[in-house]
C-alpha positions in Angstrom: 0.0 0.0 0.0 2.2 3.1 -1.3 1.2 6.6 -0.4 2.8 9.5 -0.4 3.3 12.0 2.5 3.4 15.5 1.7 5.5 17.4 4.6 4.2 21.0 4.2 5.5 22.3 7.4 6.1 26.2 8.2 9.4 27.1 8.3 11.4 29.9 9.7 10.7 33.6 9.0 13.8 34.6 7.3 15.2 33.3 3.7 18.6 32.5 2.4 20.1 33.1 -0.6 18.3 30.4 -2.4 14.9 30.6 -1.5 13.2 27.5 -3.6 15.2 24.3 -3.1 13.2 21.7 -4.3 10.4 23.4 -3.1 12.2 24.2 0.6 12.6 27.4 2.1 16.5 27.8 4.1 16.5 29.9 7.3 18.8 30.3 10.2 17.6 28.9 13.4 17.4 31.0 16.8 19.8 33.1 15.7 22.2 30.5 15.4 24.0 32.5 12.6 25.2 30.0 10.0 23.1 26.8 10.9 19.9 26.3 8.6 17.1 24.2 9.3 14.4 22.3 6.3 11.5 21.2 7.7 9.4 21.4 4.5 9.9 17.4 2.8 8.2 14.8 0.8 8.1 11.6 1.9 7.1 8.5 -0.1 6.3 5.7 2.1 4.1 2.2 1.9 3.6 -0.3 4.3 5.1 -3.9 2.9 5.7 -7.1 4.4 8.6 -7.9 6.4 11.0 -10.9 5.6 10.4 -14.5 7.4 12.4 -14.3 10.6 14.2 -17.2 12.7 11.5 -18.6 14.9 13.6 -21.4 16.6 16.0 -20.1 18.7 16.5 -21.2 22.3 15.4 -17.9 23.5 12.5 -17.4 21.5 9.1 -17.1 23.7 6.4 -19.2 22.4 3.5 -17.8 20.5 -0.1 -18.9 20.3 -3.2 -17.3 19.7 -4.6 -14.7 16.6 -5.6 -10.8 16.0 -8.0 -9.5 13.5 -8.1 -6.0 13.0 -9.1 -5.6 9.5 -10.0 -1.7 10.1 -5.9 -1.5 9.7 -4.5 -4.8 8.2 -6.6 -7.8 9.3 -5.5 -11.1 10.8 -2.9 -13.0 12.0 -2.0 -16.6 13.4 0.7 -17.8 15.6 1.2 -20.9 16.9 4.4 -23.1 17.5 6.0 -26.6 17.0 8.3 -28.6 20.1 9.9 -31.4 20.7 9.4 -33.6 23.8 11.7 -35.4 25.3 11.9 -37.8 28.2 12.5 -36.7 31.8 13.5 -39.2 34.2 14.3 -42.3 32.9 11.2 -44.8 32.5 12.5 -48.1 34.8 10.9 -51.8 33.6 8.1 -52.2 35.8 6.9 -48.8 35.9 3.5 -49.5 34.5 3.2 -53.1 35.8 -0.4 -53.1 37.2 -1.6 -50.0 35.0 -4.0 -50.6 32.1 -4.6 -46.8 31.2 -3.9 -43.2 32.1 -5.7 -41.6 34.5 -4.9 -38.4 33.0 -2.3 -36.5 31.1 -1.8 -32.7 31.1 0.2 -30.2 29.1 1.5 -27.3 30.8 3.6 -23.7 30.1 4.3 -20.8 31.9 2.5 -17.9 31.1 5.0 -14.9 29.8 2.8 -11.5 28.2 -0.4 -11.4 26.4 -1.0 -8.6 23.8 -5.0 -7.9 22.4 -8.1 -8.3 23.8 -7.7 -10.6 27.1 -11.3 -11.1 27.5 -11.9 -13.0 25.2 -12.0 -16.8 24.4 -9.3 -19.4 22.9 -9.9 -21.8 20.8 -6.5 -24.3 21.4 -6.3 -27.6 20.0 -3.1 -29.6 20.1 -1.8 -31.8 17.2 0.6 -34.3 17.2 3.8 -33.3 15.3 4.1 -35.5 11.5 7.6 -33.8 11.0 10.8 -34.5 12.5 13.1 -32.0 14.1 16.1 -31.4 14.4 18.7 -29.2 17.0 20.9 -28.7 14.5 18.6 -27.0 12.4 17.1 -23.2 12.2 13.9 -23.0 11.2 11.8 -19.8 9.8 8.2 -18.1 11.2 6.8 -19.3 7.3 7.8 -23.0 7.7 5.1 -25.9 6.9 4.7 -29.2 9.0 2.2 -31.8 9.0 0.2 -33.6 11.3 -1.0 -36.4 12.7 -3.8 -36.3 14.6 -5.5 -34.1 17.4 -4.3 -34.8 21.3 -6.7 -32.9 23.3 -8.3 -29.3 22.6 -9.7 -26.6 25.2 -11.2 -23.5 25.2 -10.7 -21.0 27.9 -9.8 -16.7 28.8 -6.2 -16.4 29.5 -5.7 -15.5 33.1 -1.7 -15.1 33.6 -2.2 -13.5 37.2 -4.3 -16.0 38.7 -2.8 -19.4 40.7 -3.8 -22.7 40.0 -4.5 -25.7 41.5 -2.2 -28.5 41.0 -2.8 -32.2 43.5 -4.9 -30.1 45.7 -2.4 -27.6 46.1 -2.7 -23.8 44.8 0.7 -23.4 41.8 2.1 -20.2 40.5 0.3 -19.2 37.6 0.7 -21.3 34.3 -1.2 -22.6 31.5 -2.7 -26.4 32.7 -4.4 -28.3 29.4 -5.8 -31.9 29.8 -5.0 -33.6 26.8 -6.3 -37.0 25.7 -6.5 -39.5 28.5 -6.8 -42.3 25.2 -3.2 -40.6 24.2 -1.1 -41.3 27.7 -2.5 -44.6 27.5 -1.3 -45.1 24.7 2.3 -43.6 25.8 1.8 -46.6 28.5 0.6 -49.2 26.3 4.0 -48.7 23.6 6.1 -48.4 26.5 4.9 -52.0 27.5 4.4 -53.1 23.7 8.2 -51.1 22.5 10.3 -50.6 25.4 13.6 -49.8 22.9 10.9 -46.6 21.7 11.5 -45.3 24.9 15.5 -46.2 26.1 16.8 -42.9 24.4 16.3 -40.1 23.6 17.0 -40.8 19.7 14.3 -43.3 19.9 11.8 -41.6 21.5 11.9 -38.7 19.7 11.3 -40.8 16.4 8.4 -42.5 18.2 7.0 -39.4 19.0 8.2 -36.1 16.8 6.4 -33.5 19.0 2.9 -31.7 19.3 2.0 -28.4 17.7 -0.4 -26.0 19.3 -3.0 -24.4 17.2 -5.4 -21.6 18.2 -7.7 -19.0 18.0 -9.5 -16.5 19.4 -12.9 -14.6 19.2 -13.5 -10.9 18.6 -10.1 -8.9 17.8 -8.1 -11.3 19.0 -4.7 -12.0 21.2 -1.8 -13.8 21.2 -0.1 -15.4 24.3 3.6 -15.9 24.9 4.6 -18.8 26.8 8.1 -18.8 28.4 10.6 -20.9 26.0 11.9 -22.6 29.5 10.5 -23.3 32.5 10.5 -25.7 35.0 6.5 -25.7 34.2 6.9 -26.6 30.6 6.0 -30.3 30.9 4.1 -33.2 30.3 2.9 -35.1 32.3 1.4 -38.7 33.1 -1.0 -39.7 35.8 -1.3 -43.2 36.1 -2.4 -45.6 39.1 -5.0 -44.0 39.9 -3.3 -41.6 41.5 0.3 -43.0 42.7 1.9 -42.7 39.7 3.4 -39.0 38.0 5.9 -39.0 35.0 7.1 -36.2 33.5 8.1 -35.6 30.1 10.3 -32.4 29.2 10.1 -29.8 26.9 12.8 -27.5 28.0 16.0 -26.0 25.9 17.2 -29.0 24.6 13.9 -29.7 22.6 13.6 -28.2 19.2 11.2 -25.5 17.9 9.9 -23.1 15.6 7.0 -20.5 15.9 4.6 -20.3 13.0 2.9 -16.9 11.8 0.3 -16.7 9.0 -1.3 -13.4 8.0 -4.2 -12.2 6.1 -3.7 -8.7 5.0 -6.8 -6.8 3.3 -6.3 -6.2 -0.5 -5.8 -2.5 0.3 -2.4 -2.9 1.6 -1.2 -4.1 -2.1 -2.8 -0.9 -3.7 -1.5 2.1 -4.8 -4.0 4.1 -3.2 -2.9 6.5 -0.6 -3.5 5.8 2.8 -3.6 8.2 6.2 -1.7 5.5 8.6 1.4 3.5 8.6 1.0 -0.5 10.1 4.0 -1.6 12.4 3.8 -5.4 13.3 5.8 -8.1 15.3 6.3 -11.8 14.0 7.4 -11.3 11.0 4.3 -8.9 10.5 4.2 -5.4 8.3 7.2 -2.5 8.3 6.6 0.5 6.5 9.3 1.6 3.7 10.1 5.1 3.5 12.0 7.1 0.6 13.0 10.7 0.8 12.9 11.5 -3.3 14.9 14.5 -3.3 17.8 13.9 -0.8 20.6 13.1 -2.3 19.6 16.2 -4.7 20.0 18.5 -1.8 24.4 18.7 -2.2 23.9 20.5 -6.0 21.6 23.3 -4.3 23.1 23.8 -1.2 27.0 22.8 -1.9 28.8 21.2 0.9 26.9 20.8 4.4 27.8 19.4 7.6 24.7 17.9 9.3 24.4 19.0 12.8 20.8 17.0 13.3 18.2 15.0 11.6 15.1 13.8 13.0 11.9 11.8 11.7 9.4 12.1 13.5 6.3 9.7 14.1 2.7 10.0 15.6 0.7 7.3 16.8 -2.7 6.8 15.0 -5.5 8.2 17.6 -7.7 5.4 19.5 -4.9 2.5 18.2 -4.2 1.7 21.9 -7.1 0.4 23.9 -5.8 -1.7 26.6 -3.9 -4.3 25.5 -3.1 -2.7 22.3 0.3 -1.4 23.9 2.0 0.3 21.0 6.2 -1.1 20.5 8.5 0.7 23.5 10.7 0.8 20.6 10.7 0.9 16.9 13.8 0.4 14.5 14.6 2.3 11.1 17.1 0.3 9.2 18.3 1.2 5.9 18.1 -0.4 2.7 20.0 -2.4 0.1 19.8 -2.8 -3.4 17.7 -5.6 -3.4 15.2 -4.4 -1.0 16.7 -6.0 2.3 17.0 -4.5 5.7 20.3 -3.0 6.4 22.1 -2.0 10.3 21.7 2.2 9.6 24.7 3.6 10.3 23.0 5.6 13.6 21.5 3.0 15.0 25.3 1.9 16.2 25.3 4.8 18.6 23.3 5.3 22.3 20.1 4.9 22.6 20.4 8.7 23.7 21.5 9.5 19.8 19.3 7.4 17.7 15.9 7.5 19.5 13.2 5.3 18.8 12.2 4.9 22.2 8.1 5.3 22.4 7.0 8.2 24.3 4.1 7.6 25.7 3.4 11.0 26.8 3.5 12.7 23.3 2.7 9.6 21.8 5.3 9.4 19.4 8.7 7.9 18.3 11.9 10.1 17.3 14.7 9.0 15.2 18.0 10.7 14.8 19.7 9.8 11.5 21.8 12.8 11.2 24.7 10.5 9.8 22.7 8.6 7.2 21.6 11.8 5.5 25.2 13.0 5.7 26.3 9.9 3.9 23.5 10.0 1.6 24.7 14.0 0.7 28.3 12.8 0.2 27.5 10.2 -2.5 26.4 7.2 -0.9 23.6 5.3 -2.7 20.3 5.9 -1.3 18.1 2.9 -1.2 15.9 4.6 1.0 14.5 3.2 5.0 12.6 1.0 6.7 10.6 1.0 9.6 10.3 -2.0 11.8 9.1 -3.4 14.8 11.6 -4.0 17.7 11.8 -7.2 19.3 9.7 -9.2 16.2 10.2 -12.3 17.8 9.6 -12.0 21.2 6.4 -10.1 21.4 2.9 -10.2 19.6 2.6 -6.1 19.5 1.5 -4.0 16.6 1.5 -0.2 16.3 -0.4 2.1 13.9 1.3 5.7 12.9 0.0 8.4 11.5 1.2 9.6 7.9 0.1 12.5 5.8 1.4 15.8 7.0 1.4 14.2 10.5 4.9 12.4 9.9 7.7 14.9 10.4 10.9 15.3 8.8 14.0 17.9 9.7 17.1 18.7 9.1 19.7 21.4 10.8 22.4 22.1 9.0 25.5 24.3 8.6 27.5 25.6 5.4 30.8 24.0 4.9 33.1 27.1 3.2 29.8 28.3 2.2 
């Protein structure tokens, strides 16, 4: 979805000697005799969708859940694939006695939830068709197959609340009966296939893993689970109550998180628009090209760059609770093939380069002072992006205003003017 935001902004009162520079007007600042401020740009900007990201890393919370918001992109999916492993190691004679499960029970510990939290998920859980591997990286758009459903729940996320585990009130974490048919059949192939069970080589090519799949009413929200924990488990109840084994799924198991979106047709288009779209996993960034930049050294000569600052406004009524906008947002630059690229800036202080969410004015400031200087002295402009921080560790989305709201200035001073 391409638009393009005309900066029309006021400038300063008094004129240089070239008063029309591609449509700019030059004036000193403050009476800082000799530095020049523009604050009059265009900006052509659209939003487009980010890259796949890796999804399987160690430290990578887990992701389940959905958002539809179709008034500003419309839906997305998350969900996640794991390995489990054995815990202790299963001694002949553990099931001597036991014809079935009495129960057996998935669990996670809860991390954040972004959305609507009053509403109502939909989680089924799937056993894994695919195998993994540890040695392997795996990306947010990778397929797997299936085969067959463990156990499904519905139910409103309540991360502050305790639970009750064997009659005893637990921290809070996510508790999910699955199948009692499936941990009898964990007991039945242990007795049947004992070698299934003696590593963990074997068992993980008797059982490959589950994958969680969900979603939720209304807008939406997605949960993140913590990658390790000492409640991320599974675990067997047999004996009607004097038997408890626990299988593991901890930072030796492998995993990837999943994300599927479903954008509306408008964000293809041409058409322009009066908001920019921000998302996490591997979600929307917003490209941004300053036409007439590296046109600015033939009208003005040589310039040292003493600030430059974008500016961006957060889309009124885009934050209801639980719609926390990103504490921090990341330009990057671009290359010639339309990748993200570390800007130059964004290697200094947080105190430089900005991007930090101010949730009083509502807005995020960039600094990228030495970009435009590089851009002036003959470095190829591929133009910016705008991306979510931390894409793959929270669910978050944030919606900017454009137009004439979006902000663009530079100070300046003449070098040997």
């Amino acid at each position: 979805m391409a638009f393009m935001a005309c900066l029309l902004v006021s400038v300063l009162v008094s004129s240089c000697n070239e008063p029309d520079i591609l449509g700019l007007d030059l004036q000193p600042e403050d009476d800082q005799l000799g530095v020049n401020r523009l604050d009059t740009f265009q900006l052509d900007a659209y939003v487009t969708p980010e890259d796949s990201l890796v999804t399987s890393r160690v430290e990578t919370p887990l992701f389940v859940g959905n958002m539809n918001e179709p008034l500003y992109y419309g839906s997305t999916y998350a969900g996640f694939a794991m390995q489990v492993r054995l815990g202790n190691t299963l001694t002949p004679g553990i099931f001597d006695g036991v014809s079935g499960a009495d129960s057996i029970v998935l669990s996670f510990a809860w991390r954040t939830i972004a959305g609507d939290t009053s509403e109502v998920h939909h989680l089924s859980v799937h056993q894994l068709g695919d195998a993994l591997s540890t040695d392997s990286v795996y990306y947010s758009t990778k397929t797997f197959t299936t085969s067959g459903v463990l156990g499904h729940k519905d139910f409103k996320p309540a991360l502050s609340d305790s639970v009750i585990v064997d009659s005893v009130a637990r921290s809070p974490q996510f508790r999910m009966a699955l199948d009692s048919a499936f941990g009898t059949k964990l007991i039945q192939d242990f007795k049947n296939n004992p070698s299934d069970f003696a590593s963990q080589a074997a068992f993980l090519t008797y059982l490959k893993g589950i994958v969680l799949v969900d979603s939720v009413d209304g807008k939406g929200s997605i949960i993140t689970f913590e990658p390790a924990s000492s409640f991320n488990r599974l675990t067997l109840y047999f004996g009607g109550g004097t038997g408890v084994y626990d299988f593991v799924l901890d930072n030796n198991s492998s995993r990837f998180n999943y994300f599927r979106h479903t954008y509306n047709p408008d964000l293809k288009d041409s058409i322009p628009d009066s908001r920019f779209v921000i998302q996490s996993m591997a979600g929307l960034k917003t490209r941004i090209k300053i036409p007439h930049l590296s046109e600015l050294k033939n009208k003005l000569g040589n310039v040292s760059i003493n600030n430059a600052q974008i500016i961006f406004k957060l889309e009124p009524g885009s934050d209801p609770d639980g719609f926390t906008p990103h504490s921090n947002l990341i330009v990057f630059g671009s290359d010639s093939a339309g990748k993200n690229t570390l800007l130059i800036d964004a290697t200094e202080s947080s105190l430089y380069y900005g991007g930090i969410y101010n949730a009083s004015s509502k807005e995020y400031k960039f600094n990228i002072s030495r970009y435009v200087q590089r851009v002036l002295t003959g470095t190829k402009d591929y133009g910016l992006y705008l991306v979510a921080g931390g894409s793959t560790s929270n669910a978050q989305r944030t919606i900017l205003q454009g137009g004439t709201n979006v902000r663009f200035i530079i100070t300046y001073t003449l070098v040997n003017p």
